[in-house]
One Martini backbone bead per residue (centre of mass of N, CA, C, O) as a GRO file, in nm:
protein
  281
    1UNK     BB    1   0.086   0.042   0.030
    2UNK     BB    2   0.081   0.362  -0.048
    3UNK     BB    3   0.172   0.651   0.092
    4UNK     BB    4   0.094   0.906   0.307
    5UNK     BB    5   0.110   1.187   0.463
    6UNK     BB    6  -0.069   1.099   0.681
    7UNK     BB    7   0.035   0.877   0.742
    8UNK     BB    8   0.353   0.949   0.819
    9UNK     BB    9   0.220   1.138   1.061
   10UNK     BB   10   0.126   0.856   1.243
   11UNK     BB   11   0.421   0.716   1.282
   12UNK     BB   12   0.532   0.562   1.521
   13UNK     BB   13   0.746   0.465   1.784
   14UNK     BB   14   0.959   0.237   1.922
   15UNK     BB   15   1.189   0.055   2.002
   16UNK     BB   16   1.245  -0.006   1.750
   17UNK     BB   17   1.333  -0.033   1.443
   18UNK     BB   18   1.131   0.058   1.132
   19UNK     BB   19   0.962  -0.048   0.816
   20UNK     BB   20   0.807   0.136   0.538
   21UNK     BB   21   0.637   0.107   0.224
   22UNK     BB   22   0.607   0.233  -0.093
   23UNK     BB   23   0.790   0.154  -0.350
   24UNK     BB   24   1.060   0.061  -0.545
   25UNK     BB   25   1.238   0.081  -0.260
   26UNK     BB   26   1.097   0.275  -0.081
   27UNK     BB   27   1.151   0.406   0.248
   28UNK     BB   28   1.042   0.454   0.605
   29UNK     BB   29   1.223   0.516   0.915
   30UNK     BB   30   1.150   0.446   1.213
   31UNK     BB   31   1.289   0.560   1.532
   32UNK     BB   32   1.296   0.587   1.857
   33UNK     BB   33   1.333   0.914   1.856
   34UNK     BB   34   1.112   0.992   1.573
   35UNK     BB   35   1.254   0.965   1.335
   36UNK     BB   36   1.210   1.003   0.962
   37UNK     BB   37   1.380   0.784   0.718
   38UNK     BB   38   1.494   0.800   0.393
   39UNK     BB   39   1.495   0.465   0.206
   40UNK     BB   40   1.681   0.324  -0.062
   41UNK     BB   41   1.631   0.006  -0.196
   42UNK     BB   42   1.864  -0.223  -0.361
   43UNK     BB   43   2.082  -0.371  -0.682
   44UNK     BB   44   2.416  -0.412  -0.683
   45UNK     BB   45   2.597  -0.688  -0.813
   46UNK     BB   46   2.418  -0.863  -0.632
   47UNK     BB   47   2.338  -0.681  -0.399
   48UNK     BB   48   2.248  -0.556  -0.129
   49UNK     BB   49   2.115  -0.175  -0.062
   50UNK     BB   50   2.153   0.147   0.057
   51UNK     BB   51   1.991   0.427   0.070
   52UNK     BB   52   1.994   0.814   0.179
   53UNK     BB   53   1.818   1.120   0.225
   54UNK     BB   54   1.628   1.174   0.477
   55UNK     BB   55   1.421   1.359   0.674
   56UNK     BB   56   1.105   1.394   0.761
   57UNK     BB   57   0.937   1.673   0.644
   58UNK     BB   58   1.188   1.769   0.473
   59UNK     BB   59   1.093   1.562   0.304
   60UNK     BB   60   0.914   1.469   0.098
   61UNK     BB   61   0.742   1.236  -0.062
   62UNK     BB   62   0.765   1.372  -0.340
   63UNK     BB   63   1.043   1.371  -0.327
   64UNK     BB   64   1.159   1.092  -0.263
   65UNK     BB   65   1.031   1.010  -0.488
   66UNK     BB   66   1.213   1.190  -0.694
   67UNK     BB   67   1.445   1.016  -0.628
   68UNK     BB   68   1.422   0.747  -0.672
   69UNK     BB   69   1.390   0.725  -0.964
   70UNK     BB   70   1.708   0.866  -1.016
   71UNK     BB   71   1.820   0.585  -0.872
   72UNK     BB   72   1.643   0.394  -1.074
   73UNK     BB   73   1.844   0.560  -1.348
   74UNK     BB   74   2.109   0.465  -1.223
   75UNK     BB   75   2.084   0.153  -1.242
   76UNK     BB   76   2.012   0.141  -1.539
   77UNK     BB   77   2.309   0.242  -1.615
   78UNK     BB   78   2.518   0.121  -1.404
   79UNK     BB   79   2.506   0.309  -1.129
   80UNK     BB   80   2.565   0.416  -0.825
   81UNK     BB   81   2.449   0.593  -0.587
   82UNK     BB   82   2.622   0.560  -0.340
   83UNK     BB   83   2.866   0.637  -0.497
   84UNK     BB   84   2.797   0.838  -0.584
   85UNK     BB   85   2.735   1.048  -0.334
   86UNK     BB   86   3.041   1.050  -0.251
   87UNK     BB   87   3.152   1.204  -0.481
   88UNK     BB   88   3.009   1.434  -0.457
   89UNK     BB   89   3.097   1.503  -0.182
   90UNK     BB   90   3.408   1.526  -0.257
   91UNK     BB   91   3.328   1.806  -0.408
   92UNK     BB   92   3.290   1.995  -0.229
   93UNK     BB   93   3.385   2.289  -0.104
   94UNK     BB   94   3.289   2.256   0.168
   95UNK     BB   95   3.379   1.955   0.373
   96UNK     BB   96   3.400   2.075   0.709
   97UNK     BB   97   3.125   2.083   0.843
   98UNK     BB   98   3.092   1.760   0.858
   99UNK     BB   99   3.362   1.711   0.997
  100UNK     BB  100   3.258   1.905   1.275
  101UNK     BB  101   2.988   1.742   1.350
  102UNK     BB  102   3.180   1.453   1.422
  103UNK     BB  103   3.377   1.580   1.618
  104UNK     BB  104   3.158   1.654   1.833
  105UNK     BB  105   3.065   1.386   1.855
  106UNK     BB  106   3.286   1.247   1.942
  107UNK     BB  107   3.355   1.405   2.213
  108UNK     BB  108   3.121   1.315   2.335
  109UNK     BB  109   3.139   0.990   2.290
  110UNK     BB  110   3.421   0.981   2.483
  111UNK     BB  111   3.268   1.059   2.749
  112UNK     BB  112   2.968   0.884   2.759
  113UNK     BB  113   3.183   0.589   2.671
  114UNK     BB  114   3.462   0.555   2.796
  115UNK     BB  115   3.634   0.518   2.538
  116UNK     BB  116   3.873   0.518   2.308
  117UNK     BB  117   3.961   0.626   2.064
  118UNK     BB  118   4.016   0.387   1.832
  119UNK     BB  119   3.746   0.288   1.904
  120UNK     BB  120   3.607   0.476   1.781
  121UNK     BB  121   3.712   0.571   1.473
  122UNK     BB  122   3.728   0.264   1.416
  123UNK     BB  123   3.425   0.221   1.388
  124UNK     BB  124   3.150   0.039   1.289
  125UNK     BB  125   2.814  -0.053   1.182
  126UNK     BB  126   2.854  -0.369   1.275
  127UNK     BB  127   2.847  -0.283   1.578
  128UNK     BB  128   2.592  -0.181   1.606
  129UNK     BB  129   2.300  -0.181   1.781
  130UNK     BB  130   1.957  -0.068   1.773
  131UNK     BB  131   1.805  -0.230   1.869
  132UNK     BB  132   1.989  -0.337   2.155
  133UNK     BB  133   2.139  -0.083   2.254
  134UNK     BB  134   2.463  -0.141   2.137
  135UNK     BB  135   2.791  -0.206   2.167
  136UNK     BB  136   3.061  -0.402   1.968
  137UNK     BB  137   3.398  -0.483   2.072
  138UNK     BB  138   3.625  -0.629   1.932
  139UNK     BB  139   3.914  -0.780   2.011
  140UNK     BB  140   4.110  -0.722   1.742
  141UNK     BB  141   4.043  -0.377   1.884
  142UNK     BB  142   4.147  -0.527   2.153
  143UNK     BB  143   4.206  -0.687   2.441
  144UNK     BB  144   3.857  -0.741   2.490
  145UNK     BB  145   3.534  -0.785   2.453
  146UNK     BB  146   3.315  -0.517   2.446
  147UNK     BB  147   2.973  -0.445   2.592
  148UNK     BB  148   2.762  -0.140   2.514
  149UNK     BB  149   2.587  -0.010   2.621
  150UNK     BB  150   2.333   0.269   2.555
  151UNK     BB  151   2.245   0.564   2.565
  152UNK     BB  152   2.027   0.823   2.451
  153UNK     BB  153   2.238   0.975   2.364
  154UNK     BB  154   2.359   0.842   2.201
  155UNK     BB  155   2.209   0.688   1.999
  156UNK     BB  156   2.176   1.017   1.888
  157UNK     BB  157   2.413   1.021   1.768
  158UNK     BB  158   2.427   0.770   1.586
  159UNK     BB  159   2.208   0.826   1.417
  160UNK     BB  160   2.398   1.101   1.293
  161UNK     BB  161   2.605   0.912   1.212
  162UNK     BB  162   2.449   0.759   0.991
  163UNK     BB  163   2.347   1.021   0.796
  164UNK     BB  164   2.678   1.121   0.751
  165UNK     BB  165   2.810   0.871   0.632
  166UNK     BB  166   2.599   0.716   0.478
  167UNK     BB  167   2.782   0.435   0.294
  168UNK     BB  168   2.971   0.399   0.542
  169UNK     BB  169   3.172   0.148   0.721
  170UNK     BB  170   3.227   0.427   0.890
  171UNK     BB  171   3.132   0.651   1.170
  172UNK     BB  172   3.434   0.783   1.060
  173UNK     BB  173   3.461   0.903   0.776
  174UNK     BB  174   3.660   1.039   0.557
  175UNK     BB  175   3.732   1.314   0.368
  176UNK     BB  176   3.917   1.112   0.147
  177UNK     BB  177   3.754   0.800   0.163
  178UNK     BB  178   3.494   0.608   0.306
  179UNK     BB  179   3.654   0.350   0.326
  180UNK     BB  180   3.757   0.513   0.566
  181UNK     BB  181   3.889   0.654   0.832
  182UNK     BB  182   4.008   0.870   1.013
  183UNK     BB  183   4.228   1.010   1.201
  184UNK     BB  184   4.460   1.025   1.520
  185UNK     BB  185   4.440   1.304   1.527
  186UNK     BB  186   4.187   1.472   1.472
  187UNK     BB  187   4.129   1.520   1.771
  188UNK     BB  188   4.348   1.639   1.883
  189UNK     BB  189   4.259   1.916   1.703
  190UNK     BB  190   3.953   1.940   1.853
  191UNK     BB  191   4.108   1.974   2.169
  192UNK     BB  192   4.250   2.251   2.089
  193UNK     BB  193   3.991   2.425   1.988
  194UNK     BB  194   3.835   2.451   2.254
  195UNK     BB  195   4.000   2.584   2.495
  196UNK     BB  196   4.035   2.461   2.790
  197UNK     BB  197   4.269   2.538   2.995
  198UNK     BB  198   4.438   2.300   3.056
  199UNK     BB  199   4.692   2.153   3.139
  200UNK     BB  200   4.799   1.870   2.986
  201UNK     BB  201   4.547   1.807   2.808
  202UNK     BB  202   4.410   1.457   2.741
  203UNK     BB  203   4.167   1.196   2.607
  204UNK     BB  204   4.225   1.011   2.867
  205UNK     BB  205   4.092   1.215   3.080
  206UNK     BB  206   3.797   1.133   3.046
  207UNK     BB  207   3.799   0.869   3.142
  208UNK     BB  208   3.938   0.932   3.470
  209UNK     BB  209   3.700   1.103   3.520
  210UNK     BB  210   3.478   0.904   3.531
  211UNK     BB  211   3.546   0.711   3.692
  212UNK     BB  212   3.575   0.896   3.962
  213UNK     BB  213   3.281   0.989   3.977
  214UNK     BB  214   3.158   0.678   3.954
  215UNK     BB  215   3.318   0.629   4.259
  216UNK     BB  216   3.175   0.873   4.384
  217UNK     BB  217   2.865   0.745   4.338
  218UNK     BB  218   2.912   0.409   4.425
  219UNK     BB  219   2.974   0.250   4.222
  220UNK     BB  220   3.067  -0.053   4.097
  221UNK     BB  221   3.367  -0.116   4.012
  222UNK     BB  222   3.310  -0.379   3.803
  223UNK     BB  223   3.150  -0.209   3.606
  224UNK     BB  224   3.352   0.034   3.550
  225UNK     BB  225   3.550  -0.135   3.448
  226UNK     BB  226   3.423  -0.305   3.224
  227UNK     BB  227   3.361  -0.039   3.051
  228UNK     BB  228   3.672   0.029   3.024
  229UNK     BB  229   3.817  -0.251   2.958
  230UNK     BB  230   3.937  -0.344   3.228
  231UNK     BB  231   4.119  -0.595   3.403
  232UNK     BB  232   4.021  -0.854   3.648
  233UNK     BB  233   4.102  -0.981   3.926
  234UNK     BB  234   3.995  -1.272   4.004
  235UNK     BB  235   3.679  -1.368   4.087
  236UNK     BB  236   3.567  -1.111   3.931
  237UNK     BB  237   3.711  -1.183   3.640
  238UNK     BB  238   3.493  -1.445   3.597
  239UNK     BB  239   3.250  -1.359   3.379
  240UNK     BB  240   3.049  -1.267   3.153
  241UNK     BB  241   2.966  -1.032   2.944
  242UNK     BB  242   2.660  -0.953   3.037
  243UNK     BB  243   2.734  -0.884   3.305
  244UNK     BB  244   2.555  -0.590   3.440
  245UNK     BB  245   2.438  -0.476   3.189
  246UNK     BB  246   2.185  -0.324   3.315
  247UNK     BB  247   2.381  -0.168   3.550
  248UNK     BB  248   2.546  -0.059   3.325
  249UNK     BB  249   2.307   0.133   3.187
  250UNK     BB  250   2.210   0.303   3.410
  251UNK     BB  251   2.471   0.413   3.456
  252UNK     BB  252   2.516   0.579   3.163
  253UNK     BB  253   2.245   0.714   3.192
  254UNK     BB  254   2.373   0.902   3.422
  255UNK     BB  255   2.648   0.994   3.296
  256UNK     BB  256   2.504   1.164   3.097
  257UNK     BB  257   2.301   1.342   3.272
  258UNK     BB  258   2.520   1.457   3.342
  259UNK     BB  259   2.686   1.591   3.165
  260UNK     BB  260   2.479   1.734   3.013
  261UNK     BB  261   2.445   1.937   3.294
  262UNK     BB  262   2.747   2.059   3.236
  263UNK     BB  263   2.615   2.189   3.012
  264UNK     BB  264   2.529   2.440   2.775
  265UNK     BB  265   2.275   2.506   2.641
  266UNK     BB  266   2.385   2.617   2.365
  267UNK     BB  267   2.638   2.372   2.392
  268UNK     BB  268   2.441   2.090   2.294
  269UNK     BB  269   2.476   1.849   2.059
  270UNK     BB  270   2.189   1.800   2.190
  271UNK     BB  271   1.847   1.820   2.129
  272UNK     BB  272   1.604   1.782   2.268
  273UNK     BB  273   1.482   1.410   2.247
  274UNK     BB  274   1.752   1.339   2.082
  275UNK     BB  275   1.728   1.428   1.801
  276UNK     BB  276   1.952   1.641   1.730
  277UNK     BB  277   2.223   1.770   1.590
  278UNK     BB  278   2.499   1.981   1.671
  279UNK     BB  279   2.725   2.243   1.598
  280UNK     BB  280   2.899   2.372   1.898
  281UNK     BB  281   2.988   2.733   1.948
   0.00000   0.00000   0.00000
């Protein structure tokens, strides 16, 4: 059945990601944040592909149809949309706006993730998981296997970051190449333009605030330990990896929260109820 502006208008969020389709691969994405993400689902070299237009009602019913078809006479004369797309983009004359406002986001989820610098910027999108809420840092790419509740703050991050990434496999990817993540200077150029003023300041200073902080809020350290993937010795080191998962996703959605307290409302990367990032002045 063909989707309707009234239609579009009462779809509501659900607990996970869900879509409803409208005709030849054109598809509608609601997020459990309520925002609703126009998506063209296709075949090309024999694989199924995805490519994204953007927001509902930012792009309209009309104009989503007349971008569909656009994509599907580009997949009919032999071209990739999700490849134009990124070629595109690296034609742009400015396209720093776009990377300082993924800068703004990385810097955000490295205080509310606990997470390492390089586990941030080369993290993939196999890596996230929007329905579980979730993200799992592979062993290959650290020393140990580690399962990441998200906050809700996250979650709204993660989301407009796989929005400015398009079709690539990487959550940072590089503006000189989709297919790579940025560079690991990349963010401590963007923690030197804060002008924090705090002498000898590293991003590892992030983690060990955070750590301290929820130290001193009574949290059991063996969770705030695990989320470290800092490694326990004794018998307090061998459980499952879901082990304390619910209670340490409590502890990170109030670590959030805490964040949030903290920071300046014209200066929030998030605003209203998670919904829309943007980068801050």
């Amino acid at each position: 059945m063909a989707l309707s502006d009234t239609k579009l208008r009462t779809l509501a969020p659900r607990n996970r990601p869900w879509q409803l389709a409208d005709h030849d691969g054109l598809v509608i994405e609601v997020l459990p944040t309520g925002r609703k993400i126009w998506r063209f689902r296709y075949r090309f070299d024999n694989k199924s592909q995805q490519i994204t237009l953007g927001e509902y009602p930012a792009f309209s019913l009309a104009e989503a149809r007349l971008w569909r078809e656009k994509c599907r006479s580009l997949v009919a004369h032999g071209i990739n949309p999700a490849q134009k797309k990124q070629e595109e983009k690296l034609k742009q004359k400015d396209p720093t706006a776009r990377q300082n406002i993924r800068q703004t986001l990385a810097l955000h989820l490295l205080i509310i993730c606990m997470v390492h610098k390089s586990e941030l910027i080369e993290a993939t999108w196999s890596e996230v998981n929007f329905n579980s809420l979730e993200w799992r840092i592979p062993g290959e790419r650290m020393k140990m296997d580690n399962l990441l509740p998200l906050s809700k703050q996250a979650l709204a991050m993660f989301e407009e970051l796989k929005f400015l990434a398009g079709d690539s496999p990487y959550v940072f990817p590089s503006r000189h190449g989709y297919r790579r993540p940025i560079s690991k200077t990349t963010l401590n150029c963007a923690v030197r333009t804060l002008d924090l003023n705090v002498r000898d300041f590293v991003i590892h200073d992030f983690r060990r605030t955070a750590s301290t902080l929820l130290h001193e809020q009574g949290y059991n350290s063996d969770w705030i330990e695990k989320y470290l993937a800092h490694k326990i010795g004794g018998v307090h080191g061998v459980y499952n990896r879901a082990e304390y998962l619910n209670r340490r996703r409590e502890m990170l959605q109030f670590w959030a929260d805490f964040v949030d307290a903290q920071i300046e409302e014209g200066r929030k990367v998030v605003i209203g109820k998670f919904g829309k990032a943007y980068e801050a002045k």
